[in-house]
C-alpha positions as CSV (number, residue, x, y, z in Angstrom):
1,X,-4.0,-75.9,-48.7
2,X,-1.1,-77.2,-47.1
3,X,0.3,-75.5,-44.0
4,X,4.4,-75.1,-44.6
5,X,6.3,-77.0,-41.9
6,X,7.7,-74.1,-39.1
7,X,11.2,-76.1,-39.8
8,X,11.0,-75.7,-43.4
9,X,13.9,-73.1,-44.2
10,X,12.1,-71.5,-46.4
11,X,9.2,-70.9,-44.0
12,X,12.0,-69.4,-41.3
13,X,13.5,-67.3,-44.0
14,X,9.9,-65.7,-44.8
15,X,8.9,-64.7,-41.2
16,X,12.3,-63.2,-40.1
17,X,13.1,-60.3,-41.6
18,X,14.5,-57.1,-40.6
19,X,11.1,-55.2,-39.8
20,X,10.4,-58.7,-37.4
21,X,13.2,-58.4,-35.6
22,X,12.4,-55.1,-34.8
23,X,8.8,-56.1,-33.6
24,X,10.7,-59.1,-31.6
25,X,12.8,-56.3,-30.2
26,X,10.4,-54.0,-29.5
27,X,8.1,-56.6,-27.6
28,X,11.3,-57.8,-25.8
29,X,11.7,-54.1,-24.5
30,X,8.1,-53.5,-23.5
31,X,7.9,-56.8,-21.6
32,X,11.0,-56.0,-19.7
33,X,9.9,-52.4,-18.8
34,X,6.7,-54.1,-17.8
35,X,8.5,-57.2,-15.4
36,X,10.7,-54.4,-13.9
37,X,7.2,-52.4,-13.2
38,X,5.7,-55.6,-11.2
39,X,9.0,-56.1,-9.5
40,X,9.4,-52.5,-8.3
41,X,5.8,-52.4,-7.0
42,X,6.6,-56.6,-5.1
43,X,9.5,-54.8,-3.5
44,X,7.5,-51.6,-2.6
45,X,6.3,-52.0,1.2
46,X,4.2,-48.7,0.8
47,X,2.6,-49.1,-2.5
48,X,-0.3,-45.8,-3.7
49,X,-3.3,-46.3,-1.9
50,X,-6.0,-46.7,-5.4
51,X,-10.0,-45.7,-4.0
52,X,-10.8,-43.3,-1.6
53,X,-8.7,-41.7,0.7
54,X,-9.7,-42.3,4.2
55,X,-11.3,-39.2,6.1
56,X,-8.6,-37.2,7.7
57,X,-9.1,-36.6,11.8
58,X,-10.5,-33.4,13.5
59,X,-8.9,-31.5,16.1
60,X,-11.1,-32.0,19.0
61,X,-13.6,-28.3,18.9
62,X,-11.8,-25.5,21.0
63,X,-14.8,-24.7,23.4
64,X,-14.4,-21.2,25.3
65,X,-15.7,-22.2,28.7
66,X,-16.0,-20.5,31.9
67,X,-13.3,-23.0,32.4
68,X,-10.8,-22.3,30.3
69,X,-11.3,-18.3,30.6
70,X,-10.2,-18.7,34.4
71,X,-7.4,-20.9,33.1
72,X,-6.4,-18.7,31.0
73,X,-6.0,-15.6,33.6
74,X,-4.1,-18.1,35.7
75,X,-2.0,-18.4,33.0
76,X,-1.2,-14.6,32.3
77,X,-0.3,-14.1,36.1
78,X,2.5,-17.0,36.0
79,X,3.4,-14.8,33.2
80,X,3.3,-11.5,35.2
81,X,5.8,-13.2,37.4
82,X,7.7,-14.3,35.1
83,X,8.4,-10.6,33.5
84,X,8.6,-9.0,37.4
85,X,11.2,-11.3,37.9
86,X,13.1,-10.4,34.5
87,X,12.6,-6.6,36.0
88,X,14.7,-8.1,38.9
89,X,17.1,-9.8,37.4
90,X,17.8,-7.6,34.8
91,X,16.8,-3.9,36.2
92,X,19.7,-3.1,38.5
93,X,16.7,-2.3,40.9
94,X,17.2,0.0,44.2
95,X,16.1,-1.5,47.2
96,X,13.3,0.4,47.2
97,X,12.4,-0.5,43.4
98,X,12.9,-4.3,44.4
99,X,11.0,-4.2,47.3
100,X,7.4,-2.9,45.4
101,X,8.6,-6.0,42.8
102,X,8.4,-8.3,44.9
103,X,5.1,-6.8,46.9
104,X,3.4,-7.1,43.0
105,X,5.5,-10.7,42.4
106,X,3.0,-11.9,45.9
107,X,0.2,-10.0,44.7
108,X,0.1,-11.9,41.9
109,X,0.4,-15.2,43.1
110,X,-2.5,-14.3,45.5
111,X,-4.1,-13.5,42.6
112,X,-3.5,-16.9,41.1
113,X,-4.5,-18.8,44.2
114,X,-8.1,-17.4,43.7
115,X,-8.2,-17.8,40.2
116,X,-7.7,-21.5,40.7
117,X,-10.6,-21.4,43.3
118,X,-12.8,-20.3,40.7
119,X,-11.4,-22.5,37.8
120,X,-12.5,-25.6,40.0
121,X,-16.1,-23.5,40.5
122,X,-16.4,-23.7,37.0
123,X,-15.7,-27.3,36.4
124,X,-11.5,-26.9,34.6
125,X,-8.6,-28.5,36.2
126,X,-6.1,-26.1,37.4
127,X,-3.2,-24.8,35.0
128,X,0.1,-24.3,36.9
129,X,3.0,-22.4,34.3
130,X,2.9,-19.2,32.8
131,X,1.0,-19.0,29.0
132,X,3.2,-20.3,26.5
133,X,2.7,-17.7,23.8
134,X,2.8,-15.3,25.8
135,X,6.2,-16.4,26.8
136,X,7.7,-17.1,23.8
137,X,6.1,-13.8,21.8
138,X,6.2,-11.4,24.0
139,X,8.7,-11.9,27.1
140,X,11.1,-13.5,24.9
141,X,11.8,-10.5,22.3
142,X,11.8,-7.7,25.5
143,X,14.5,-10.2,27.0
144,X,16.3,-9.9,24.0
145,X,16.2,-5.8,24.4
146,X,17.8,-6.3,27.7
147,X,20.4,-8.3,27.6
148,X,21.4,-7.9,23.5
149,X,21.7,-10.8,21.0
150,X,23.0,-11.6,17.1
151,X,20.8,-10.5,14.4
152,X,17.9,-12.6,13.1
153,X,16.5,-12.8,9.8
154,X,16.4,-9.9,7.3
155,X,18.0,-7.9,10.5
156,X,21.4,-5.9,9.0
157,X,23.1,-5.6,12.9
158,X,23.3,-7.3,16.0
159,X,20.5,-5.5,18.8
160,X,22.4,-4.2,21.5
161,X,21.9,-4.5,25.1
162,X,19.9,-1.6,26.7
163,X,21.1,1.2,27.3
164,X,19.3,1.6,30.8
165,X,18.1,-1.5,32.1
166,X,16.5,-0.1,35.4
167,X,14.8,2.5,33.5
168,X,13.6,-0.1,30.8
169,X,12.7,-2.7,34.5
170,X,10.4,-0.3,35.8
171,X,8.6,0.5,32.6
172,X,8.6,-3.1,32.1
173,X,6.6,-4.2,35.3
174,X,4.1,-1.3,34.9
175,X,3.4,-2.3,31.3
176,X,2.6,-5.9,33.0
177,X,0.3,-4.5,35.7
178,X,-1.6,-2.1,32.9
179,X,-1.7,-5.5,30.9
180,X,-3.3,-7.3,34.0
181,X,-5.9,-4.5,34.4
182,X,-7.1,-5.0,30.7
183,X,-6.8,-8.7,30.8
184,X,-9.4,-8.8,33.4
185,X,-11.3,-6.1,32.1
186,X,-11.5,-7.8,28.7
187,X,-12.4,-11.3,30.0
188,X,-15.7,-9.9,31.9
189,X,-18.5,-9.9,29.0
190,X,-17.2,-13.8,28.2
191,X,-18.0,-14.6,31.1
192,X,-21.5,-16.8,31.6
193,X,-22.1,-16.1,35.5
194,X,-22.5,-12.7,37.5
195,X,-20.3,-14.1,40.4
196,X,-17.4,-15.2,37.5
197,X,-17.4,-11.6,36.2
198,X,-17.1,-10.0,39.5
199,X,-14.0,-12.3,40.5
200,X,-12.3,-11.3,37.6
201,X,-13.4,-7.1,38.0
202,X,-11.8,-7.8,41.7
203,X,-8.5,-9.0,40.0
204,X,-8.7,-6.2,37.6
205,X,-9.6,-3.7,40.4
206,X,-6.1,-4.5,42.0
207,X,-4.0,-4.8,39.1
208,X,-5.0,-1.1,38.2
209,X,-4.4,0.3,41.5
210,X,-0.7,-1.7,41.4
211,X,-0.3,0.2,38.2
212,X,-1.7,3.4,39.4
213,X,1.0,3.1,42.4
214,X,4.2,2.5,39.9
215,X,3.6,5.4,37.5
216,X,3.7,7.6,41.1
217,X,6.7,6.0,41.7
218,X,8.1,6.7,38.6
219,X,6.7,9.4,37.5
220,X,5.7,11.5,41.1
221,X,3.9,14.3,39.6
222,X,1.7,12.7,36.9
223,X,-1.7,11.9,38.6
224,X,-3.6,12.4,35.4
225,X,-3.6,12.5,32.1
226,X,-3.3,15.6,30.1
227,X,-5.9,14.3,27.3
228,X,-8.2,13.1,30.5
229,X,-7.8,17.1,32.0
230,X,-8.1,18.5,28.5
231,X,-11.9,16.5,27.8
232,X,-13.3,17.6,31.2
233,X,-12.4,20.7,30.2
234,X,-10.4,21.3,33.3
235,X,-7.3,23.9,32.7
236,X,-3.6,22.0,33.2
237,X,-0.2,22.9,32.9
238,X,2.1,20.5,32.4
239,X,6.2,20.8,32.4
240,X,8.3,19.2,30.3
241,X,12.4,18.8,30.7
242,X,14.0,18.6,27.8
243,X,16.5,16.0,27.2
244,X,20.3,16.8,27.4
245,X,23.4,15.1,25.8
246,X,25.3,14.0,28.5
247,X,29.5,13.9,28.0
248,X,32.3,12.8,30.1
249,X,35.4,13.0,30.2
250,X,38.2,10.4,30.8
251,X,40.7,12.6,32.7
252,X,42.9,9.6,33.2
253,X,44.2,9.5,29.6
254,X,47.6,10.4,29.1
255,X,47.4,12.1,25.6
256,X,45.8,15.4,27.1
257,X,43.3,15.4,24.6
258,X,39.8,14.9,26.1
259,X,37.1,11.4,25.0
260,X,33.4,12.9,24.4
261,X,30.6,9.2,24.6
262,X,27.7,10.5,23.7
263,X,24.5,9.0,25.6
264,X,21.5,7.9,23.5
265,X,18.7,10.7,24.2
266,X,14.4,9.3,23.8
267,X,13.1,12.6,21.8
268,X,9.1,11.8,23.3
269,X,9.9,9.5,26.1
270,X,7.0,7.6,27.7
271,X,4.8,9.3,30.8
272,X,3.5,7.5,33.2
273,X,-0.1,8.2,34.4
274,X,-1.6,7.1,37.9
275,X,-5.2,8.0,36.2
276,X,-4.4,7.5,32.2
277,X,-8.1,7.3,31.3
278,X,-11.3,8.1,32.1
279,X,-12.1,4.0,31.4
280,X,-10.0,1.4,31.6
281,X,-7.8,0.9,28.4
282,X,-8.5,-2.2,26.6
283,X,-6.2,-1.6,23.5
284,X,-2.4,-2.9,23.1
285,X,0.2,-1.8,25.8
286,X,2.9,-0.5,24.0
287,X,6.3,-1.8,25.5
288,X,8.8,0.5,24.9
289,X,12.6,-1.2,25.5
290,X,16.1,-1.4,24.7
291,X,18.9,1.5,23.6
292,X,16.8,4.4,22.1
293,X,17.8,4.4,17.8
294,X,17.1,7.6,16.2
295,X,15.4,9.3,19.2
296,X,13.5,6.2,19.7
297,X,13.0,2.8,21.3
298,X,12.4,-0.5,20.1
299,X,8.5,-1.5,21.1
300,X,6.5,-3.9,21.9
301,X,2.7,-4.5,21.3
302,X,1.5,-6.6,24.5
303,X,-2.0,-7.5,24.1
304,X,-5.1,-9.5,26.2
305,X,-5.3,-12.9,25.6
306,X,-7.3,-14.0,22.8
307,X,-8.2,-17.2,21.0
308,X,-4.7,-18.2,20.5
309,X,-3.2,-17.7,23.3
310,X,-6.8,-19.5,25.4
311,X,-5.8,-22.4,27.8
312,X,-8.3,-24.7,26.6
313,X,-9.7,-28.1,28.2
314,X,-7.3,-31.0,27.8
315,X,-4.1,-29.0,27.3
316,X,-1.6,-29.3,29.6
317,X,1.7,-27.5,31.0
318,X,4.2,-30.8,29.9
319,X,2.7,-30.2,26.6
320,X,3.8,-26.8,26.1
């Protein structure tokens, strides 16, 4: 059989037809999809990884040491003085108000200078700033309730400052010093030697009495607590003063007609307790700060460090 010549005419008008130049076409389309594929994947830099991924790195282990548990208290006393020092700046303190902050500002950084002893004891470097979270959780909002600031959020109104900023100081810094007592108190059983568990019963011992002293101071009368009295099934009487409305009047205004401003009233307002337990309290402190709202104030849960808040080895203060 003889092979027609591919420049025989009628050999070209046999092969293309309409359905061939659609094949050509089609093939033309594919292998330009396929040339602007390779060039893409040429001018890629960063082209997919194709096999295994490699095995993604592990945060070093967060060891609770001795170590870091003495760290950690030194941490929460830099952040004592940081809120005594809010009290100050913000309270409108009385000289005799300012003069037991500062007394529990040193006591504190006394407090601090042992801790560090022991941290070196136990083998840690020493931690010099306050406890970031604590900081930025806790300290930062009750700020906030002083001094006033824009809404956040889901918030519908701007929070106002406080109403009474010496009362909200005083209950501030014995909120701290109740905190200090059951930070201690709460960092005993993880600790792994008897002498590391009585340093930090010491600290705690001191932090209750400093607590004890400032709910005399503000509140003179209440030694114990009712509940306390009431399960030793001892007979008290307690008094309570109701809360008045307090009005004024601007006698200065030259319409005659008299201005009422009503004051903001706290329907159960806290009591401080020299003795509020029969044990020491390891629960929340509740913070209570800011312009009462409906009979009652904004507050804050203040709680003993825990795992997240833990000033572990190889973390730093620039780091924070």
């Amino acid at each position: 059989m003889i092979e027609p010549s591919t420049t025989d005419p009628a050999f070209i008008d046999s092969q293309i037809s309409r359905r061939g130049i659609l094949r050509v076409g089609g093939l033309t389309v594919a292998l330009g999809a396929l040339v602007a594929a390779c060039a893409n994947e040429v001018a890629d830099k960063k082209p997919a990884r194709i096999g295994d991924a490699p095995t993604p790195s592990t945060l070093p282990e967060a060891v609770v040491s001795d170590a870091v548990i003495f760290r950690t208290a030194v941490s929460m006393h830099y952040s004592f003085i940081d809120a005594h020092k809010l009290s100050k700046q913000l309270g409108k303190l009385t000289a005799d108000q300012s003069a037991i902050i500062d007394a529990y500002i040193t006591a504190n950084q006394e407090a601090i200078k042992e801790l560090q002893t022991w941290t070196a004891k136990a083998g840690g470097e020493e931690w010099t700033c306050a406890n970031p979270r604590f900081d930025r959780v806790i300290l930062g909002p009750i700020k906030a309730r002083f001094t006033g600031r824009p809404k956040q959020g889901a918030e519908e109104t701007d929070v106002p400052p406080t109403d009474d900023p010496n009362r909200d100081a005083m209950a501030l810094s014995h909120g701290i010093e109740t905190l200090a007592a059951a930070t201690h108190q709460s960092l005993v059983p993880q600790l792994s030697q008897p002498e590391y568990r009585g340093a930090v019963m010491t600290q705690g011992h001191k932090s209750a009495r400093r607590a004890a002293a400032l709910a005399l101071f503000i509140n003179p009368d209440n030694l114990l607590s009712p509940g306390n009295v009431q399960t030793a099934n001892i007979e008290a009487t307690t008094t309570t003063a109701a809360a008045a409305t307090t009005t004024t009047q601007n006698i200065a205004q030259s319409s005659g007609g008299a201005t009422t401003t009503t004051v903001p009233t706290i329907a159960n307002p806290t009591e401080y307790y020299a003795i509020p337990s029969q044990f020491g309290i390891l629960s929340a402190v509740q913070q209570p700060v800011g312009i009462p709202s409906s009979g009652a104030q904004f507050s804050i849960n203040m709680e003993t460090p825990s795992l997240n808040s833990f000033i572990y080895a190889g973390q730093t203060c620039s780091a924070t």
